[in-house]
C-alpha positions as CSV (number, residue, x, y, z in Angstrom):
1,X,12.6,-13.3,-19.2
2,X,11.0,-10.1,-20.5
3,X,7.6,-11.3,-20.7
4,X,8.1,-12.6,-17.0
5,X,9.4,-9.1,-15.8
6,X,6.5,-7.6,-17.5
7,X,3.7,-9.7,-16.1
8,X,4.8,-8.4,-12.9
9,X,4.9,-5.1,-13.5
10,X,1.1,-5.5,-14.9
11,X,0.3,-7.4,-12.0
12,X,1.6,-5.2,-9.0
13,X,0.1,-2.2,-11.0
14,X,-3.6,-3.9,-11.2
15,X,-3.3,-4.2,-7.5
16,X,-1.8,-0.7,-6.9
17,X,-5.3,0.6,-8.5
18,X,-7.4,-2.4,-6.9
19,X,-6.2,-1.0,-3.4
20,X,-6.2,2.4,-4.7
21,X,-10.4,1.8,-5.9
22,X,-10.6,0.5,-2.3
23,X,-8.8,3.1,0.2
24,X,-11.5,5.6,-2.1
25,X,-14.4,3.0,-1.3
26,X,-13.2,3.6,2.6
27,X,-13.0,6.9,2.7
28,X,-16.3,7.9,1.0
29,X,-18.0,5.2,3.6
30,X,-16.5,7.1,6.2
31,X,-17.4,10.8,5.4
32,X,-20.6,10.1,4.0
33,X,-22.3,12.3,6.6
34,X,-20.2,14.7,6.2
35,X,-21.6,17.5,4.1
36,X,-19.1,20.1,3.9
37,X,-18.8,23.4,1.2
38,X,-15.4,23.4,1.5
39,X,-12.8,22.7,-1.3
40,X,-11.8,19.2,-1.3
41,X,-9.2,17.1,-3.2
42,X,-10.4,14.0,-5.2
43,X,-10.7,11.0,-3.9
44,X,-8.3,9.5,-6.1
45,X,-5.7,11.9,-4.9
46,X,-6.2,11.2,-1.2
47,X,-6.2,7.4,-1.9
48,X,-3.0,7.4,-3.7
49,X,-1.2,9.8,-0.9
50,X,-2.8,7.4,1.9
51,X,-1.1,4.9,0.0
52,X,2.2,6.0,-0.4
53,X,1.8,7.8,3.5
54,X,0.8,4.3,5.3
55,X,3.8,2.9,3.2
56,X,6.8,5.0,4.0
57,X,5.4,4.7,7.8
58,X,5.9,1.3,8.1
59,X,9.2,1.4,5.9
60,X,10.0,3.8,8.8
61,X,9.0,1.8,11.6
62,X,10.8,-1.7,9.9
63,X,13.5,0.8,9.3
64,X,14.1,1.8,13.1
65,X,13.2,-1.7,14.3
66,X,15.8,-3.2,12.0
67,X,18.5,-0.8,12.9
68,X,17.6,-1.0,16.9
69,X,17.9,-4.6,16.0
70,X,21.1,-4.1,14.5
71,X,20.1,-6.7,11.7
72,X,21.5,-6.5,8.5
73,X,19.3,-7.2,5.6
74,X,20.5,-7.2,1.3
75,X,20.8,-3.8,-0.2
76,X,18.9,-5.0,-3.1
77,X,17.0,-8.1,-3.8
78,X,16.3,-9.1,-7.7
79,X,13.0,-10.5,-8.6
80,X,13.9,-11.4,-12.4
81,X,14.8,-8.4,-14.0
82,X,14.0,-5.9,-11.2
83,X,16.2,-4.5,-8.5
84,X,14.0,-4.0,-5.4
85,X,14.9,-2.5,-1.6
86,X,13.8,-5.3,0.7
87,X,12.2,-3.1,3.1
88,X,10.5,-0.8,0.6
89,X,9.1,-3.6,-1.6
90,X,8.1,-5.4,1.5
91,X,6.1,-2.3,3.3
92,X,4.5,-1.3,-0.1
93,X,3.3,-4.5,-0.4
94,X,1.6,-4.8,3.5
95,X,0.8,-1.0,2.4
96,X,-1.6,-2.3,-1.0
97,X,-3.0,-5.3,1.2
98,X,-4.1,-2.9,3.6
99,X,-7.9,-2.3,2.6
100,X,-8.0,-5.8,2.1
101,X,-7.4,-6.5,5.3
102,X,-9.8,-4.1,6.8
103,X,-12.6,-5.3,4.7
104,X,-11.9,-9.0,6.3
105,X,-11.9,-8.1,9.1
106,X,-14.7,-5.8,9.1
107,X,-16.7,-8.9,7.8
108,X,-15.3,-11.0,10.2
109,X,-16.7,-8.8,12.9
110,X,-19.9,-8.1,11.3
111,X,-21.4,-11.3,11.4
């Protein structure tokens, strides 16, 4: 059960940095014309707080739309060895997907 808990762990940490590699792709497409002298954070550093910004946005927004709703989801959910917040687990992960998303779709549109 270890070695099942631990795979996941490896796995939703490759595509943490996958999506993290890709928000930094995105961004440096987008200010390539911009030449500034100013001091800027890293790349990695913006990535990773886009990351966790976009995520606790939409936990926000399920969070208000569930409670509007009045619906009443599990404290926690266990996925083998982990305890996980449904709504936290579940906007992280739309969060990650994210740059994915936008690359399909900016493909989609390109051709």
């Amino acid at each position: 059960m270890f070695a099942g808990t631990l795979i996941i762990v490896v796995a939703v940490l490759a595509l943490i940095l996958i999506s993290v590699r890709e928000r930094i792709r995105i961004k440096e497409i987008r200010e390539r014309a911009w030449d500034g002298s100013e001091t800027k954070s890293s790349p990695l550093s913006q990535a990773i707080a886009n990351l966790i910004g976009t995520a606790g946005g939409i936990y926000l927004s399920l969070v208000m739309l569930f409670s509007f709703m009045e619906v009443q989801l599990p404290g926690k959910i266990n996925l083998l060895k982990l305890e996980l917040e449904p709504l936290a687990a579940f906007s992280f992960t739309l969060a990650i997907m994210q740059p994915f998303l936008i690359r399909l779709w900016q493909m989609k549109h390109k051709f």
